[in-house]
DOLUM-238694 format. One record per residue (C-alpha): residue number from 1; residue in three letters; x negated, y, z. Coordinates in steps of 0.1 Angstrom, whole numbers, plus 5000, padded with zeros to 4 digits. Layout:
residues N
<NUM "ALA" <X Y Z>>,
...
//
This chain:
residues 255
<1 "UNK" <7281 8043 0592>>,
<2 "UNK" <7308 8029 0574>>,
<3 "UNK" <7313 8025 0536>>,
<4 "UNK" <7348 8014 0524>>,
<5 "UNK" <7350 7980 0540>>,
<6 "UNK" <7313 7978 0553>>,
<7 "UNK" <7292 7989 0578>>,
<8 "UNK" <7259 8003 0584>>,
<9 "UNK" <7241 8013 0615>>,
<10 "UNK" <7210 8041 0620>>,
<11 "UNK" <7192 8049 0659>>,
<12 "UNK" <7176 8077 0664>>,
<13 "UNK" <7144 8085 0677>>,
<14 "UNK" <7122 8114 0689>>,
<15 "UNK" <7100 8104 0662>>,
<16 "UNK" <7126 8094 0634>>,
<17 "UNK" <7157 8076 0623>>,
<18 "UNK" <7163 8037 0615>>,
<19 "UNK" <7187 8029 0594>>,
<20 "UNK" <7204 7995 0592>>,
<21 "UNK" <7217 7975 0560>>,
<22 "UNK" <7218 8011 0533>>,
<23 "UNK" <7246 7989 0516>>,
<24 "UNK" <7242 7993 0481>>,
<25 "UNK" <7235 8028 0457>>,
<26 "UNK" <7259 8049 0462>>,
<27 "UNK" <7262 8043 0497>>,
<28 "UNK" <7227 8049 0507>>,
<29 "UNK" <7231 8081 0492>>,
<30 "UNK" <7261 8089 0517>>,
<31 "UNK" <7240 8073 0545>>,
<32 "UNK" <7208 8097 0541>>,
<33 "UNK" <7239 8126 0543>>,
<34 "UNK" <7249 8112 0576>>,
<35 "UNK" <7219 8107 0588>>,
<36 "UNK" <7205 8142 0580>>,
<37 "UNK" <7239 8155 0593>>,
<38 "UNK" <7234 8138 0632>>,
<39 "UNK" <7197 8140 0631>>,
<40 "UNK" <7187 8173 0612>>,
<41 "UNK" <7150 8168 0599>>,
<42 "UNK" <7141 8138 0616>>,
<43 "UNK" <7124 8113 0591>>,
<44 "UNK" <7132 8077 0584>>,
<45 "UNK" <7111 8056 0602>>,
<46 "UNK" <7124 8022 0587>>,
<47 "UNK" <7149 8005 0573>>,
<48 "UNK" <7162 7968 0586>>,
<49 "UNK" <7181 7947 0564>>,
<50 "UNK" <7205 7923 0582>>,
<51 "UNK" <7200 7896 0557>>,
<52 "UNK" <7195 7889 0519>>,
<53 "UNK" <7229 7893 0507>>,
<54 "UNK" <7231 7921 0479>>,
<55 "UNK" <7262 7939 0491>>,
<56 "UNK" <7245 7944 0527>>,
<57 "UNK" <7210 7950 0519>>,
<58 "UNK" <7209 7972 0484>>,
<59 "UNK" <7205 8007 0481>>,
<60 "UNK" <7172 8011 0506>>,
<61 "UNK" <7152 8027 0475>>,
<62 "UNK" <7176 8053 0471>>,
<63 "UNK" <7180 8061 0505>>,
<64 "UNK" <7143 8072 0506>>,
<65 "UNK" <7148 8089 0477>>,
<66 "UNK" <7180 8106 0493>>,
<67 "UNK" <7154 8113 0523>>,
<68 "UNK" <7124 8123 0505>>,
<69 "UNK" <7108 8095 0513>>,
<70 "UNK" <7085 8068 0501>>,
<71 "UNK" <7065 8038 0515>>,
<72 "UNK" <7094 8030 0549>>,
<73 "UNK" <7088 8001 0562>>,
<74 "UNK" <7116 7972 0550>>,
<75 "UNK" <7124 7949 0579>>,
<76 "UNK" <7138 7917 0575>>,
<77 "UNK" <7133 7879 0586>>,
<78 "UNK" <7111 7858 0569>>,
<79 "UNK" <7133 7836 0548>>,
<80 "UNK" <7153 7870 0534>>,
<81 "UNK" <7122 7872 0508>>,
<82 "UNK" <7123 7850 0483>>,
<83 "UNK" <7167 7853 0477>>,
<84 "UNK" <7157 7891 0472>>,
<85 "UNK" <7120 7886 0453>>,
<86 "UNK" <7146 7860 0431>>,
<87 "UNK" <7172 7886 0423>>,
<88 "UNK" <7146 7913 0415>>,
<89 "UNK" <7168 7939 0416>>,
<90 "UNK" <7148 7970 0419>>,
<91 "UNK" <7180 7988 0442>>,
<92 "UNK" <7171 7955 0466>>,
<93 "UNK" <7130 7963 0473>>,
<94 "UNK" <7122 7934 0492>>,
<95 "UNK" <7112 7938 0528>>,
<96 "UNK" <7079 7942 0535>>,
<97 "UNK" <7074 7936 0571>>,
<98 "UNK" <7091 7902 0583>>,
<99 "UNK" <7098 7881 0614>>,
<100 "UNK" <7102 7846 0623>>,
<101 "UNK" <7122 7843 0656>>,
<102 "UNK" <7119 7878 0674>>,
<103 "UNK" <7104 7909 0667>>,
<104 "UNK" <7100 7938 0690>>,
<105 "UNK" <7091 7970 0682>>,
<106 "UNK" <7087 8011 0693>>,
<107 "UNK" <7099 8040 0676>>,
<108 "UNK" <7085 8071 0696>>,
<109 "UNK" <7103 8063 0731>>,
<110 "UNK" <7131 8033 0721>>,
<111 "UNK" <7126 7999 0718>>,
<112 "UNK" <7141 7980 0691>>,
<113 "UNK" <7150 7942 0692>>,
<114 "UNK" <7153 7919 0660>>,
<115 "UNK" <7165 7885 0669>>,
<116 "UNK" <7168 7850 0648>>,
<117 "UNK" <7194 7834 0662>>,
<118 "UNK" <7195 7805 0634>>,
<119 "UNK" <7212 7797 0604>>,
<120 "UNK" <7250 7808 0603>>,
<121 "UNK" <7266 7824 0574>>,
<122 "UNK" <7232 7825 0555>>,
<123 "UNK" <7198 7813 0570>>,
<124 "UNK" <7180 7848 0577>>,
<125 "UNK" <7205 7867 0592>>,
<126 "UNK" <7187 7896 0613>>,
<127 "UNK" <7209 7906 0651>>,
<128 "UNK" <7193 7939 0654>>,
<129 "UNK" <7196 7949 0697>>,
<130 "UNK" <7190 7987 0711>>,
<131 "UNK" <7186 7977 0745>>,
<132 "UNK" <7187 8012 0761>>,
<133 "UNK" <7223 8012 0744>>,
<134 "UNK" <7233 7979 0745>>,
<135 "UNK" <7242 7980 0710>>,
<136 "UNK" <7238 7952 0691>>,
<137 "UNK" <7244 7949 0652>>,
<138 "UNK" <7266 7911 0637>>,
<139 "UNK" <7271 7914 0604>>,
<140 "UNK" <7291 7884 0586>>,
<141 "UNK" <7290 7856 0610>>,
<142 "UNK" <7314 7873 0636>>,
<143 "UNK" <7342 7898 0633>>,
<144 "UNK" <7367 7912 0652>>,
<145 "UNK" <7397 7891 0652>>,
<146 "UNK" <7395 7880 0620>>,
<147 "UNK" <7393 7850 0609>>,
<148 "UNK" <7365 7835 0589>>,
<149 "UNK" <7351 7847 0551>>,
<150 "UNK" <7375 7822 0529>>,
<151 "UNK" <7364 7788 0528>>,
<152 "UNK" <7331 7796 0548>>,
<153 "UNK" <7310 7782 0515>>,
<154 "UNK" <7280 7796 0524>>,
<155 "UNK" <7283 7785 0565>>,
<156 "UNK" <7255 7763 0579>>,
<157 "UNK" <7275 7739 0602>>,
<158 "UNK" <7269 7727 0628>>,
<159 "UNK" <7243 7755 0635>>,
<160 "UNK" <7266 7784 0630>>,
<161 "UNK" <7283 7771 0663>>,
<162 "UNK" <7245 7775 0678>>,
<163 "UNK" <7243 7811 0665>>,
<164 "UNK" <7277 7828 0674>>,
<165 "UNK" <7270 7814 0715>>,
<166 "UNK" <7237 7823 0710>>,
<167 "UNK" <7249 7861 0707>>,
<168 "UNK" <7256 7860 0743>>,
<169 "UNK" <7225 7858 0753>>,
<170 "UNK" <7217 7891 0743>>,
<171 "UNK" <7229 7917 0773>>,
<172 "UNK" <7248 7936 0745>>,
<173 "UNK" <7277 7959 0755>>,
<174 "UNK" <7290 7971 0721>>,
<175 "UNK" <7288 7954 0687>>,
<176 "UNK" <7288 7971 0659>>,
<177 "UNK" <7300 7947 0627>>,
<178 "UNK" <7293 7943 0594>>,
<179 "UNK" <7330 7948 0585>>,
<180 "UNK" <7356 7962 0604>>,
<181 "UNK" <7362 7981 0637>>,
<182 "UNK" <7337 7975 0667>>,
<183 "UNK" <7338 7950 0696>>,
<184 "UNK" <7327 7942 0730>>,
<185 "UNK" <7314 7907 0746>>,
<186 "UNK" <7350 7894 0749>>,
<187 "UNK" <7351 7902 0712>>,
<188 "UNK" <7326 7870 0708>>,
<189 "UNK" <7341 7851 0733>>,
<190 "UNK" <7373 7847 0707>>,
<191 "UNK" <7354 7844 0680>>,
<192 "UNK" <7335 7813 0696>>,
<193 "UNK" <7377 7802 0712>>,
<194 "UNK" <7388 7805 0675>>,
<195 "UNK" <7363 7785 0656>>,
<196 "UNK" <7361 7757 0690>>,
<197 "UNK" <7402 7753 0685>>,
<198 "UNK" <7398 7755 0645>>,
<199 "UNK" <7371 7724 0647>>,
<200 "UNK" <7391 7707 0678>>,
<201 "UNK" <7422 7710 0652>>,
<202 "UNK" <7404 7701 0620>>,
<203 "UNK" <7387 7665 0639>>,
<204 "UNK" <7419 7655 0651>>,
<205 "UNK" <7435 7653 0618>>,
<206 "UNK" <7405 7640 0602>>,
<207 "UNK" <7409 7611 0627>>,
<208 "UNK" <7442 7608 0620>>,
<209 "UNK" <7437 7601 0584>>,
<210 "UNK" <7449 7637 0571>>,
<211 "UNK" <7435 7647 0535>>,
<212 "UNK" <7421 7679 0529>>,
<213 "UNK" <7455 7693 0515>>,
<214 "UNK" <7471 7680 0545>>,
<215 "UNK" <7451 7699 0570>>,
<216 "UNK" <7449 7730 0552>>,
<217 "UNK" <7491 7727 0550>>,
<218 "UNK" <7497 7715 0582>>,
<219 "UNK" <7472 7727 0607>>,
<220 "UNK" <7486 7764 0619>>,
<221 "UNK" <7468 7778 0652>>,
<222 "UNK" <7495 7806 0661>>,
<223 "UNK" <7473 7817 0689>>,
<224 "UNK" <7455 7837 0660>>,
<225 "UNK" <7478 7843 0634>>,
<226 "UNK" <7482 7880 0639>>,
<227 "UNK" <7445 7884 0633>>,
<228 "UNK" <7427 7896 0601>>,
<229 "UNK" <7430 7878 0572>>,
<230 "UNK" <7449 7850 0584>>,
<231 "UNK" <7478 7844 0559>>,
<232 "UNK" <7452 7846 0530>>,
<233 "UNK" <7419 7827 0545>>,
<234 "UNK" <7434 7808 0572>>,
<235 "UNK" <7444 7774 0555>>,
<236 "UNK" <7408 7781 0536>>,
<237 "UNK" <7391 7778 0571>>,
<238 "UNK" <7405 7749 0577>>,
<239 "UNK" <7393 7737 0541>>,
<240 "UNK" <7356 7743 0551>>,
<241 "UNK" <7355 7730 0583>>,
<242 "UNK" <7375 7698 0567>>,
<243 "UNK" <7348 7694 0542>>,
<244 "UNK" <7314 7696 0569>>,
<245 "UNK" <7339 7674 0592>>,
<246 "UNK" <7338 7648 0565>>,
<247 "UNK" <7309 7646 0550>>,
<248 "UNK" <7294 7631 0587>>,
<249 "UNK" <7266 7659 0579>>,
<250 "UNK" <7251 7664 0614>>,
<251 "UNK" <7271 7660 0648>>,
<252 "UNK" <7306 7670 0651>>,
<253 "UNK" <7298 7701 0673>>,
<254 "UNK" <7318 7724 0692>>,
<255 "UNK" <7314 7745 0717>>,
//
């Protein structure tokens, strides 16, 4: 399901729909449309956020309402609580059925797969797997071809590096993003290339003696410059990565 420059995801069941991230008000309402459009009268079964961020995981209460619905179970991990309980936004109902590391569960005959795969862009992001499709759902922490969200503020290094190789551990075939056009596993395997040459590029001109504005002038990694975003976010990439690279926070990682 995609909404303007986000996406959503919903399976279906033989005993009702899931719907992933409802996106915010307005788009939940176009999301129970869709959903009654490719499943005709079957009933939502739950709803999984991907993480706490408001712009991913607003809009579930009217998308029961769009449904006729009340009570659907609100998946989520366990640390997406309390940034939601703090907004108290009552578009943003906080989950009520959480998870620590994985959580497995049936609706009617399909399997779903929730895993934790640490902290990345936030620290409760949610990688939804359909293992009968081999779908599996990355929202924010991996893209395709594009390069990172600005100065990757709200990144957790070094475990973000954990995170985006731990995606290929799951035996996914397709990826469905959080933004942008869908990928495959060689889709994560230049995402993991870009951000290993981005921090290979960053440390050597931190050793060097390079300041910040040096790096973010200097530092140009052509290989990528006809992806997404790269005129406007790359020399902020190499800002953020500067700044953890500096700061001696944790191990200089790559992968």
């Amino acid at each position: 399901f995609r909404w303007i420059g986000h996406n959503g995801m919903f399976v279906t069941t033989d005993a009702g729909v899931v719907a992933f991230d409802p996106i915010g008000v307005e788009a939940a309402r176009r999301f129970a449309s869709e959903i009654s459009r490719i499943a005709p009268g079957s009933p939502l079964a739950g709803i999984v956020y991907s993480h706490s961020d408001a712009d991913h995981a607003t809009g579930a209460a009217a998308l029961m309402e769009a449904m006729g619905q009340t009570g659907v179970p609100i998946i989520a991990h366990e640390a997406a609580v309390a940034p939601i309980e703090a907004r108290g936004d009552p578009n943003q109902p906080p989950p009520n059925v959480t998870f620590s590391d994985k959580l497995r569960f049936q609706i009617g005959s399909r399997w779903i797969e929730l895993y934790y795969l640490g902290p990345s862009h936030t620290d409760n992001i949610a990688v939804p797997f359909i293992p009968d499709a081999g779908v599996v759902f990355v929202v924010d922490f991996a893209s395709f071809d594009r390069v990172g969200y600005q100065d990757l503020a709200s990144w957790h290094f070094p475990d973000f590096f954990d995170a985006l190789t731990g995606l290929l551990g799951i035996p996914f075939e397709t990826v469905v993003f959080g933004h942008g056009p869908l990928g495959d596993r060689a889709t994560i395997q230049r995402q993991i290339a870009y951000y290993d040459d981005l921090t290979a590029a960053v440390r050597q001109a931190h050793d060097a003696g390079w300041t910040e504005d040096q790096a973010a002038e200097r530092i140009r990694l052509e290989a990528y410059s006809s992806w997404g975003q790269y005129d406007a976010w790359f020399p902020l990439n190499v800002r953020g990565v500067y700044r953890w690279v500096a700061s001696g926070r944790g191990p200089l990682k790559g992968f």
